[in-house]
DSSP file (Angstrom, degrees, kcal/mol; ACC not computed):
  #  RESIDUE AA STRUCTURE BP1 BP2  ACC     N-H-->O    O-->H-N    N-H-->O    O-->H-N    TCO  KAPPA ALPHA  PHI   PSI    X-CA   Y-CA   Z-CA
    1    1 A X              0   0    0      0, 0.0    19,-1.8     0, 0.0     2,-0.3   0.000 360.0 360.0 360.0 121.7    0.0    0.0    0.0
    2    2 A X  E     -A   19   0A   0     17,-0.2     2,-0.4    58,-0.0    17,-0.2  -0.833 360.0-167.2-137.3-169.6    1.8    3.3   -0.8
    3    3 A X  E     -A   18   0A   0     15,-2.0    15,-1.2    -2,-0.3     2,-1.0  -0.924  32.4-109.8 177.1 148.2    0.1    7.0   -1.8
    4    4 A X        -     0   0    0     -2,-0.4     3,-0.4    13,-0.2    13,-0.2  -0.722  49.7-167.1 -81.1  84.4    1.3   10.1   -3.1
    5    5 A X        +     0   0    0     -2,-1.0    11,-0.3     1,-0.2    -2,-0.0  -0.457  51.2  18.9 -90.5 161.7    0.9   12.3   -0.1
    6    6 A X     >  +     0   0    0      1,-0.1     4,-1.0    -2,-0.1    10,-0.2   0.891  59.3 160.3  56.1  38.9    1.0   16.1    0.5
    7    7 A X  T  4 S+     0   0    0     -3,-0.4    -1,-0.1     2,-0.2     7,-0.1   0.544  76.3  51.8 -64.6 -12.7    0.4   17.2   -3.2
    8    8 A X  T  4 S+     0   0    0      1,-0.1    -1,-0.2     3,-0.0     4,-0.1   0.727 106.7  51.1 -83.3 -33.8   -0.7   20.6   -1.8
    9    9 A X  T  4 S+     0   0    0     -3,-0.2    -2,-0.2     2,-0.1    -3,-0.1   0.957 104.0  58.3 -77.7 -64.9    2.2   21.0    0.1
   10   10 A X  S  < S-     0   0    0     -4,-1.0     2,-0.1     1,-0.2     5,-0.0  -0.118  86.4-102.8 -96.4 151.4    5.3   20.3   -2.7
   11   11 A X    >   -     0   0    0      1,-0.1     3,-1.6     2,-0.0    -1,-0.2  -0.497  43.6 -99.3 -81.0 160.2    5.8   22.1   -5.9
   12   12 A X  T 3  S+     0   0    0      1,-0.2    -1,-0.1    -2,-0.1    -2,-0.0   0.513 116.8  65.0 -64.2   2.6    4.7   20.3   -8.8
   13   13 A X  T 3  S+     0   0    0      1,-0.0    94,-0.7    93,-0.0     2,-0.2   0.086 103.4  62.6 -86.5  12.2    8.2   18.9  -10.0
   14   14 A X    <   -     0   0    0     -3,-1.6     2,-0.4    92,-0.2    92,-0.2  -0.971  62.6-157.6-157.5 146.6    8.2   16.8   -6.7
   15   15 A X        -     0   0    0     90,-0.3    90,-0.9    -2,-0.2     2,-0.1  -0.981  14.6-148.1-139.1 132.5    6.5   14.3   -5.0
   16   16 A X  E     - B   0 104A   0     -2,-0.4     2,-0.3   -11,-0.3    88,-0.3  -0.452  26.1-172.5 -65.4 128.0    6.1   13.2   -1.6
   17   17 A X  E     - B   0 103A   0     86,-2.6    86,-2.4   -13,-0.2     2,-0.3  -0.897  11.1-155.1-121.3 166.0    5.6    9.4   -1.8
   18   18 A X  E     -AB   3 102A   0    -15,-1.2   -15,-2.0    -2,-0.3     2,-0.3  -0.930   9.0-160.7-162.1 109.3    4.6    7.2    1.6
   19   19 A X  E     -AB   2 101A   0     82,-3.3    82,-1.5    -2,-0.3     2,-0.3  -0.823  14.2-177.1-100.0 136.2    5.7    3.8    1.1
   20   20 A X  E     + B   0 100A   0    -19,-1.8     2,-0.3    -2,-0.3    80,-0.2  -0.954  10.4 176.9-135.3 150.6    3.6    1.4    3.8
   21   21 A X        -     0   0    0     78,-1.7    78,-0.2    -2,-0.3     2,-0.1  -0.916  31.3-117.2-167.0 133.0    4.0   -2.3    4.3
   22   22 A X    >   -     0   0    0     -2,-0.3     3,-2.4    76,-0.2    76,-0.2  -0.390  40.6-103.9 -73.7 139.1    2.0   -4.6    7.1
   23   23 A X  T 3  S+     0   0    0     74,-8.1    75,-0.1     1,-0.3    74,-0.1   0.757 118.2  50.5 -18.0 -61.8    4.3   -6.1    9.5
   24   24 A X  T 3  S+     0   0    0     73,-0.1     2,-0.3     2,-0.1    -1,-0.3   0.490  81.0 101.3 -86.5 -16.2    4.0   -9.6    7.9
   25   25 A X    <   -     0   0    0     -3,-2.4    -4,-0.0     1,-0.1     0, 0.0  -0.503  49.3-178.6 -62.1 112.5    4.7   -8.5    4.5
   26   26 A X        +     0   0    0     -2,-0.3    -1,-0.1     2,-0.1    -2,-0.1   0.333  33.2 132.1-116.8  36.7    8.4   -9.5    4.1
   27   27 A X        -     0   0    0      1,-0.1     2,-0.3     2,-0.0    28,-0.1  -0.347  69.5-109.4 -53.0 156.1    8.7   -8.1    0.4
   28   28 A X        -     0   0    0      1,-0.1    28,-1.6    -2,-0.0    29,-0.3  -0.655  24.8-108.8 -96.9 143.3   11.9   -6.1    0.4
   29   29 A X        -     0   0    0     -2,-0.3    28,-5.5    26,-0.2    29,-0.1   0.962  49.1-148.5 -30.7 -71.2   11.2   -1.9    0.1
   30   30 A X        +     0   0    0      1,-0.6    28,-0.6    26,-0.2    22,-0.5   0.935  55.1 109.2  94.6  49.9   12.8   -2.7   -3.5
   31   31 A X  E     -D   51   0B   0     20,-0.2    -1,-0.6    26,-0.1     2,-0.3  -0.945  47.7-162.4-157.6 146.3   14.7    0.9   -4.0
   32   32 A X  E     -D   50   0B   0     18,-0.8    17,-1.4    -2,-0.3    18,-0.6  -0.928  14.2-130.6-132.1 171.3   18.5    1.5   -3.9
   33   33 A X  E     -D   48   0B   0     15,-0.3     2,-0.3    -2,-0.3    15,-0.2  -0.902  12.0-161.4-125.6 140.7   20.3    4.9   -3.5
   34   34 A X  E     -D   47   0B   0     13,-2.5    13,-0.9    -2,-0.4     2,-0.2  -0.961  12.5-146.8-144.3 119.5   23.1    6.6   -5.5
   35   35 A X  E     +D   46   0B   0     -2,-0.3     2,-0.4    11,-0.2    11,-0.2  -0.377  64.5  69.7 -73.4 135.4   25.4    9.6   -4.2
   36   36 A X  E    S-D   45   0B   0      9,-0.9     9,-0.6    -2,-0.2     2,-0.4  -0.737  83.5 -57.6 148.6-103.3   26.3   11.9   -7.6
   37   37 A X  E     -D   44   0B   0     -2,-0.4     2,-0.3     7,-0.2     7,-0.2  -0.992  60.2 -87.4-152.2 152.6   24.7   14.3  -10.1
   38   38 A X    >   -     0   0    0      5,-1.8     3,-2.3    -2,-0.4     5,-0.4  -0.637  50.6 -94.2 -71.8 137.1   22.0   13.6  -12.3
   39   39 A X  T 3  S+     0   0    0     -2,-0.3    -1,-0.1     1,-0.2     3,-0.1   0.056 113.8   8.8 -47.1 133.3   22.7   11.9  -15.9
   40   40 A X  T 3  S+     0   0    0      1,-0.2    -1,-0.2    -3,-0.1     2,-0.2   0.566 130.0  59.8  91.9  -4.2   23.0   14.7  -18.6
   41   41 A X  S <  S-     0   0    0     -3,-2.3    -1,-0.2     2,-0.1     0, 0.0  -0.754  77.0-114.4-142.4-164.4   23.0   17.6  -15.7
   42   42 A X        +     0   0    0     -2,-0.2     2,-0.6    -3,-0.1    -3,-0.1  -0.319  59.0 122.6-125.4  61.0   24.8   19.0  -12.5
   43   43 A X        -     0   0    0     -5,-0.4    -5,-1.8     2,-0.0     2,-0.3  -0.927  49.5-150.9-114.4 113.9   22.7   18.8   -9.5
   44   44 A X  E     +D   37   0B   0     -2,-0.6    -7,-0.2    -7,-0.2     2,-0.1  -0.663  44.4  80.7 -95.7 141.0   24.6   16.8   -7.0
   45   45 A X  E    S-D   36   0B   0     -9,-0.6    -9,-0.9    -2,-0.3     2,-0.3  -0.499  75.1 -20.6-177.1-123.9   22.7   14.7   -4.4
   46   46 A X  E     -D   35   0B   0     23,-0.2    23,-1.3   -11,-0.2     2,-0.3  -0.970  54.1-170.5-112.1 126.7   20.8   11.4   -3.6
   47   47 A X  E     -DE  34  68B   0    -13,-0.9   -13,-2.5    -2,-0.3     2,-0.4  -0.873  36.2-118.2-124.6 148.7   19.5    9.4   -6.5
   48   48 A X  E     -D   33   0B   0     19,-0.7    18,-1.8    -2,-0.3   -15,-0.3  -0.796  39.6-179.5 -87.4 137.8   17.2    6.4   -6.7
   49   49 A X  E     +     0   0B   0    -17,-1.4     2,-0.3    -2,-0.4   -16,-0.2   0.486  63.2   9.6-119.8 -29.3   20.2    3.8   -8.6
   50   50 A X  E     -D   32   0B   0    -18,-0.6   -18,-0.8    14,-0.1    -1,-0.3  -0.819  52.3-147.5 166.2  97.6   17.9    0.9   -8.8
   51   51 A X  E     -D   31   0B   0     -2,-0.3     2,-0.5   -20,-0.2   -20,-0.2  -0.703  28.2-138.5 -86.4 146.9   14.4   -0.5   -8.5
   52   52 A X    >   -     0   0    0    -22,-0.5     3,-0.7    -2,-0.3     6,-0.5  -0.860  35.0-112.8-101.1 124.2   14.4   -4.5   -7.2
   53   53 A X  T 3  S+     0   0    0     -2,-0.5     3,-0.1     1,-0.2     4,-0.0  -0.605 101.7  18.0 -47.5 123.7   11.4   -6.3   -9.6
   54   54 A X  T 3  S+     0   0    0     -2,-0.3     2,-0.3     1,-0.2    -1,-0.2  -0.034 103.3 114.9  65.1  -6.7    8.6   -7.3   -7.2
   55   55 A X  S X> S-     0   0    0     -3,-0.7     3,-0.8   -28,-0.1     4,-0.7  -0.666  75.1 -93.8 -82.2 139.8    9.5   -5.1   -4.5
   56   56 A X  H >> S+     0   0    0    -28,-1.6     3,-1.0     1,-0.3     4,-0.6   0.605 113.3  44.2 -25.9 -62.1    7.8   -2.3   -3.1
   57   57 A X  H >4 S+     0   0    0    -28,-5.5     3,-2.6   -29,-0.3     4,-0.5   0.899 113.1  50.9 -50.2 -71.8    8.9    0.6   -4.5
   58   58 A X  H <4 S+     0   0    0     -3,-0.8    -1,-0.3   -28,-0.6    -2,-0.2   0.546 103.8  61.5 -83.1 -10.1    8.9   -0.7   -8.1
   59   59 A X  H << S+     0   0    0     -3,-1.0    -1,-0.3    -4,-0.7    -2,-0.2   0.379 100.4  59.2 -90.2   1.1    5.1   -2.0   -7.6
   60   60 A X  S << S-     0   0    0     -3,-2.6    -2,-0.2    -4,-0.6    -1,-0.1   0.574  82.6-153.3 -79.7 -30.6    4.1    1.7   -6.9
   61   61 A X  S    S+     0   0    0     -4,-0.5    -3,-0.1     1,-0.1    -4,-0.1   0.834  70.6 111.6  44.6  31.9    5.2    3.1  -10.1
   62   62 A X  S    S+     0   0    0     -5,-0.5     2,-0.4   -59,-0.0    -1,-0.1   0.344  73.4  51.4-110.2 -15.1    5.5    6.3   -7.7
   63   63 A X        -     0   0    0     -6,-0.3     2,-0.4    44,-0.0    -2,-0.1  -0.847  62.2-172.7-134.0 168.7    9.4    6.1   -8.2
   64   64 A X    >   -     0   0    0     -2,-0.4     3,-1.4    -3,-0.0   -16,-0.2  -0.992  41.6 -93.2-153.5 141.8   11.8    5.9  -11.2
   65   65 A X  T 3  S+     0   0    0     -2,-0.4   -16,-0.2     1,-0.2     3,-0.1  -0.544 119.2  33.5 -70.5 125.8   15.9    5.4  -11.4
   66   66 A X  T 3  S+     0   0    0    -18,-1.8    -1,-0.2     1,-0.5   -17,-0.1  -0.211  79.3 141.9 120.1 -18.5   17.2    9.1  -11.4
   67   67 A X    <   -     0   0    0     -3,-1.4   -19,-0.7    40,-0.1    -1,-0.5  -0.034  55.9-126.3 -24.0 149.6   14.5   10.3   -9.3
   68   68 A X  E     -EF  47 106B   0     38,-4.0    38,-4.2   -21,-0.2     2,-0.7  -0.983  16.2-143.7 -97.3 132.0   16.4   13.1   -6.8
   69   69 A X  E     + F   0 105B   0    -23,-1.3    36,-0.2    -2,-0.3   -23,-0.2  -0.856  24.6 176.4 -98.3 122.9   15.6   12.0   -3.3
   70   70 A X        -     0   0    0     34,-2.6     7,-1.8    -2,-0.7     8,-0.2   0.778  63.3  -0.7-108.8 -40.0   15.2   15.6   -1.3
   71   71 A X  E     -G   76   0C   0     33,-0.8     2,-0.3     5,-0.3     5,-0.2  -0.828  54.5-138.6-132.5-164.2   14.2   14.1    2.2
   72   72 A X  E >  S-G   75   0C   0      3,-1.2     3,-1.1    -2,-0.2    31,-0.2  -0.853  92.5 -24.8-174.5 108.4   13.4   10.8    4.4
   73   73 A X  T 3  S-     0   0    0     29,-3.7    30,-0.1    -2,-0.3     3,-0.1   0.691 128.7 -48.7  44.0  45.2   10.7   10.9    6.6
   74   74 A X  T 3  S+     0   0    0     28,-0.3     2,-0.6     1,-0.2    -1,-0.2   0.467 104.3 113.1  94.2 -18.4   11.0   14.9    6.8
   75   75 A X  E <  S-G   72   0C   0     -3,-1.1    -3,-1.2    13,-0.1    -1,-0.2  -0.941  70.7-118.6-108.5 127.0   14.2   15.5    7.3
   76   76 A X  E     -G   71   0C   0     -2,-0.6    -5,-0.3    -5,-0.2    -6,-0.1  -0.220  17.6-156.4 -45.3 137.3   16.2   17.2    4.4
   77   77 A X    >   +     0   0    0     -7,-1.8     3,-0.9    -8,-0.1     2,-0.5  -0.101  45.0 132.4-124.9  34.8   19.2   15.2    2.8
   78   78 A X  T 3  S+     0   0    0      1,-0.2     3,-0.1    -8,-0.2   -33,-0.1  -0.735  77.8  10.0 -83.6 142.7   21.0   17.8    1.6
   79   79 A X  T 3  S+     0   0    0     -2,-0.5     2,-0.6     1,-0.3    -1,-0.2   0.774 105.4 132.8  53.2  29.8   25.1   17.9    2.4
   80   80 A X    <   -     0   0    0     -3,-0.9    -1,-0.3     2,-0.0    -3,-0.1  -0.886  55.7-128.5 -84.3 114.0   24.1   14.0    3.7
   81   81 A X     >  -     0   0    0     -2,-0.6     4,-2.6    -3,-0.1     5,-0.3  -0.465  27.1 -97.3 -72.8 171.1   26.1   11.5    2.6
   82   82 A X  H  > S+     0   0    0      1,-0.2     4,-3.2     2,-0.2    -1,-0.1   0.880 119.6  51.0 -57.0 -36.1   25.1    8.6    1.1
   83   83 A X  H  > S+     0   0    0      1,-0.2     4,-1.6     2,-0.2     5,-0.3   0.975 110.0  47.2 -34.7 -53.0   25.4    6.7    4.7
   84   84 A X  H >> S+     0   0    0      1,-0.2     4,-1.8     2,-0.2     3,-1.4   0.991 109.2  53.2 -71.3 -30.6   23.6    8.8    6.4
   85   85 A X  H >X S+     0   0    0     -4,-2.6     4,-1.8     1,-0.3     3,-1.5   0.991 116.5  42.4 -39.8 -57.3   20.8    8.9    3.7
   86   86 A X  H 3< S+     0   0    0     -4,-3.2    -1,-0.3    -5,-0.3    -2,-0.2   0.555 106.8  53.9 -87.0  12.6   20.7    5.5    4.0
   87   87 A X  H <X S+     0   0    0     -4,-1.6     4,-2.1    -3,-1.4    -1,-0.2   0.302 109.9  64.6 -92.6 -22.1   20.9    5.1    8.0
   88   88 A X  H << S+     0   0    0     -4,-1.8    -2,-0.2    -3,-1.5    -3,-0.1   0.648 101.3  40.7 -90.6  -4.8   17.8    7.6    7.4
   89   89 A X  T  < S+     0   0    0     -4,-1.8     3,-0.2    -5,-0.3    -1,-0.1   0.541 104.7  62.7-121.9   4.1   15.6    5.3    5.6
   90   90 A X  T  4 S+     0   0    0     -5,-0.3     2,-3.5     1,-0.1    -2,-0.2   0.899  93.7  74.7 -63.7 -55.8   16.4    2.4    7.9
   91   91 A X  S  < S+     0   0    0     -4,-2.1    -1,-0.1   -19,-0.0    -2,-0.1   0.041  77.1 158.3 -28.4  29.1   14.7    5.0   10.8
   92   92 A X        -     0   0    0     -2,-3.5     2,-0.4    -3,-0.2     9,-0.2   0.159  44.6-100.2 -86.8-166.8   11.7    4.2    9.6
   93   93 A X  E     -C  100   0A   0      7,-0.8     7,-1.2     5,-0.1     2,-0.6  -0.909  23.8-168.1-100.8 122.7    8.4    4.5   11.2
   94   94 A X  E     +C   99   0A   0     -2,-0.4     2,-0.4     5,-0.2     5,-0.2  -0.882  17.0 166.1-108.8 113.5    6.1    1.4   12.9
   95   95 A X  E >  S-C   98   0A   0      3,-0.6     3,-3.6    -2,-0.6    -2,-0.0  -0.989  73.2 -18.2-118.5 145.8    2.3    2.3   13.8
   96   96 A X  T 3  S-     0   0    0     -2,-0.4    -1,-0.1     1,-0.2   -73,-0.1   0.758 126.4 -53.8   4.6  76.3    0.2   -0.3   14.4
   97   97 A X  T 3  S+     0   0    0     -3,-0.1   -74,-8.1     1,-0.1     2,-0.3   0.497 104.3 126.2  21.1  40.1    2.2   -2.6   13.1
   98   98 A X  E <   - C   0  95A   0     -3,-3.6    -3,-0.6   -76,-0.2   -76,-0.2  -0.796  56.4-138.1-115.6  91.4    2.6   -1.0    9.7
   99   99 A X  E     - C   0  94A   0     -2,-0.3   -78,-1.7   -78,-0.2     2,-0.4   0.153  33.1-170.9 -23.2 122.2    6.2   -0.4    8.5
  100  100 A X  E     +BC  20  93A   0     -7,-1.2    -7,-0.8   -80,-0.2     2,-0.4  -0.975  14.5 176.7-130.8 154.0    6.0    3.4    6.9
  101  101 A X  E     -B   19   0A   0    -82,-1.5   -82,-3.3    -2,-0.4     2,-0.5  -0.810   8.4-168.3-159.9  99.7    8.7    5.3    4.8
  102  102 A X  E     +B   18   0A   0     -2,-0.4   -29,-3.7   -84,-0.2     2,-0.3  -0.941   7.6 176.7-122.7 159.2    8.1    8.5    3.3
  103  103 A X  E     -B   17   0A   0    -86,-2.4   -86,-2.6    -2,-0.5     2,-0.4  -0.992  24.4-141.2-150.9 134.8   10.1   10.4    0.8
  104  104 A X  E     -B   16   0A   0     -2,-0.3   -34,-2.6   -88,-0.3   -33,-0.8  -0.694  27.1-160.2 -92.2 136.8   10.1   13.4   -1.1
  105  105 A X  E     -F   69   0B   0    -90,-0.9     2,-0.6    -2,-0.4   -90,-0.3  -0.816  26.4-154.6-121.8 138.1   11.5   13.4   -5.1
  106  106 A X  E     -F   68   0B   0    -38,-4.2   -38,-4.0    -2,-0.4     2,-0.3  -0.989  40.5-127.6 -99.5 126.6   12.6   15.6   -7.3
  107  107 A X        -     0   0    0    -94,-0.7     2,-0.7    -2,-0.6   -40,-0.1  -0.571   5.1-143.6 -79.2 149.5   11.6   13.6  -10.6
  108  108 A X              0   0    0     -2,-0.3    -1,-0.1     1,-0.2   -41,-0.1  -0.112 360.0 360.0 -67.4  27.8   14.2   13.0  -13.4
  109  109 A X              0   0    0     -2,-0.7    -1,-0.2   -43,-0.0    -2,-0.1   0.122 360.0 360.0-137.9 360.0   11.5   13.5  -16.6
């Protein structure tokens, strides 16, 4: 279960996504992360590198390899390195035993 959340909030060249998965689900999230610039431009940052086939992320069709990832659960990941980016989307959030992850994108098209 995911949704595009905050669409009021964010400019239209980004989108908040809020990735959710019940406890017992053990599909993998199914996103990898890449520190560097976007192809063809120079905006240095956090990049989606990789969607996993059958794993969350890629079963949203809410996220795309080159996406810029801009935060992680709210907290800005600019002048993060890639660790800590990715120590920030271990943090995630458990409510009633539903695994949550949200993240804001700048998209690549």
């Amino acid at each position: 279960m995911s949704a595009v959340v905050d669409v009021d909030v964010v400019p239209p060249t980004q989108r908040r996504v809020q990735l959710m998965r019940a406890a017992d689900d053990r599909r993998p999230l199914g996103f990898f992360i890449r520190d560097g610039t976007r192809p063809g431009g120079s905006s240095v940052g956090i990049f989606i590198s990789r969607l996993v086939p059958g794993g969350l992320a890629a079963g949203t069709g809410l996220l795309a390899v080159n996406d810029e990832v801009l935060e992680v659960n709210g907290i800005d990941v600019a002048g993060k390195t890639l660790d800590q980016a990715s120590t920030m989307q271990c943090c995630t959030k458990y409510f009633q035993k539903v695994f949550q992850l949200q993240i804001t994108l700048q998209k690549c098209n």
